[in-house]
N, C-alpha and C positions, 0 to 999 in steps of 0.2 A: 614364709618365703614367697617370695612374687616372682612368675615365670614370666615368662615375655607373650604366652599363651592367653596370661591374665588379663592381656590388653583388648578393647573392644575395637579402638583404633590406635593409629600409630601417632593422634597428637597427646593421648593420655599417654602412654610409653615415655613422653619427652618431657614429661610433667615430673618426672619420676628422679628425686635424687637419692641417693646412698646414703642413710647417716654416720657412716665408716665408710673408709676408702681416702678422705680427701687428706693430703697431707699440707701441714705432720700427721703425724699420729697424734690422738687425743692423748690424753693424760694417764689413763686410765687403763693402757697398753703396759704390758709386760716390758715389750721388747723398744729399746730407746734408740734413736734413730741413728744410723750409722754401723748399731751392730749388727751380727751375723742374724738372720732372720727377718729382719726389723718389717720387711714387706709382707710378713708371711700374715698379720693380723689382718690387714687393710685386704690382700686379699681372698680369705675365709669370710671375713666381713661381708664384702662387696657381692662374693658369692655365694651365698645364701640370701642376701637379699634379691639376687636376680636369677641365680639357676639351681643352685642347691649340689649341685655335682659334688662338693669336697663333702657335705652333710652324706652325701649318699655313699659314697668310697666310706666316712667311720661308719655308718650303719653298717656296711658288706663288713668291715674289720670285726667291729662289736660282735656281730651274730655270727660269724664265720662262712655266712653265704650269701646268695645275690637279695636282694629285698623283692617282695613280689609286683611293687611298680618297678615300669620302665628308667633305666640311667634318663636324667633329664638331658633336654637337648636344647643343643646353643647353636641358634639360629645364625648362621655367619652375615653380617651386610652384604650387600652385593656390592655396594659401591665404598670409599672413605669416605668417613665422618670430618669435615673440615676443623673442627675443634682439635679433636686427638691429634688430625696431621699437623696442625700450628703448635701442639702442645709437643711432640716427638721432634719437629723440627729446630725449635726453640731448647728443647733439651737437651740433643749434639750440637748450635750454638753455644752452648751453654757453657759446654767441657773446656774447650778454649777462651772461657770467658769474652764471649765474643767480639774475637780478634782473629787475626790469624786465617779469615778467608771463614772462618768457621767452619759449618757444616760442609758448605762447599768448596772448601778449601783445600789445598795438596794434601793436607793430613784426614781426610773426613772418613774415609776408611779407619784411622786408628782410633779416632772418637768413635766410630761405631762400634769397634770392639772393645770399647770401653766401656761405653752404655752396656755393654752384653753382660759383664763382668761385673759391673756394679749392680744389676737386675741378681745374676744369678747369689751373689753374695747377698744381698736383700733375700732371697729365697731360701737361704742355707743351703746351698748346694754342696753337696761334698767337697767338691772339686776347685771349689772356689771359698774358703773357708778364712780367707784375708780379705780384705777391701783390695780392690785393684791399684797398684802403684799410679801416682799420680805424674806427670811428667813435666820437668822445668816451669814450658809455657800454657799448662792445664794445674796448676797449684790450684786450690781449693774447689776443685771438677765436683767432687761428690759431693760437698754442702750446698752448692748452687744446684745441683740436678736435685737435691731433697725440696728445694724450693718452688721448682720448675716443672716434677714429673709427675703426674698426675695417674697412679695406676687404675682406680674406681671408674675414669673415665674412658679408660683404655679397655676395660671389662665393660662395660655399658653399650659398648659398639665394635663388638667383637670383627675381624676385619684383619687380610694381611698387609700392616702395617708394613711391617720393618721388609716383607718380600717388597713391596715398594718402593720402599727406602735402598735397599740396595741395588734396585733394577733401576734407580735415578740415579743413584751413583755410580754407576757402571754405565749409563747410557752419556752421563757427564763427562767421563774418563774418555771414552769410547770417541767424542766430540773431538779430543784433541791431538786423538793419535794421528799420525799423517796413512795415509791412503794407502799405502803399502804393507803395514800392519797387517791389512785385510786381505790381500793377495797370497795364493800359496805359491 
């Protein structure tokens, strides 16, 4: 396992890829892309190669208690990583097959809750145990985001992404309301 502690500087850190995470998934995966889980590999993968967190949660399961090193710690970025923001932005383009205004377009709220919905189904979430219905003008949304989305990278530069993502979409909306809106 490689922590981010392991680093002596932050150009060796950047020297650092994942040999799991990048998608697809390799061949060699269980779980085939599109089904329920299918993200769960890529990231236990990715996570043990950089913080070990999910290795540490089965060690606590295995033995029935805390193990006697500290939970490892994931250092959050202070700023975003311009790659992931081009990679996440290009991935709600994506949904509407970029048309439609795409990410920034009237509908970019329900491509985000679609992203959400597609991540969690990659997860196995209970709750989300179908692929998300796709809509007329987002027809083949999820085989284009398996192309597009990039989770290893997303884990590499830990960082609130998507809190940004919707504090720009909300500052975007916000741009067009008339001035009254705002008044009580």
């Amino acid at each position: 396992m490689v922590s981010r502690d392991t680093y002596a500087d932050e150009s060796a850190k950047a020297r650092v890829v994942p040999a799991e995470g990048s998608l697809p998934p390799s061949p060699e995966m269980q779980v085939q892309v599109g089904e329920l889980g299918w993200l769960l590999p890529i990231l236990f993968g990715t996570d043990t190669r950089f913080y070990g967190r999910w290795d540490y949660l089965a060690e606590c399961w295995a033995n029935g208690a805390l193990p006697d090193a500290p939970i490892p710690r994931i250092d959050f970025d202070g700023t975003l990583d311009r790659a992931v923001w081009k990679m996440l932005t290009t991935a709600l383009d994506a949904i509407p097959n970029y048309s439609h205004g795409g990410w920034a377009g009237w509908s970019g709220s329900e491509h985000f809750r679609f992203l959400m919905e597609w991540l969690l189904n990659g997860f196995s979430h209970w709750g989300h145990l179908e692929p998300p219905k796709e809509s007329e003008n987002c027809r083949g949304a999820s085989e284009r985001l398996t192309k597009v989305f990039d989770l290893a990278l997303l884990q590499q530069h830990p960082y609130d992404y998507f809190g940004d993502l919707l504090t720009e979409k909300l500052m975007a909306a916000a741009r067009l309301l008339p001035y009254s809106a705002f008044s009580c």
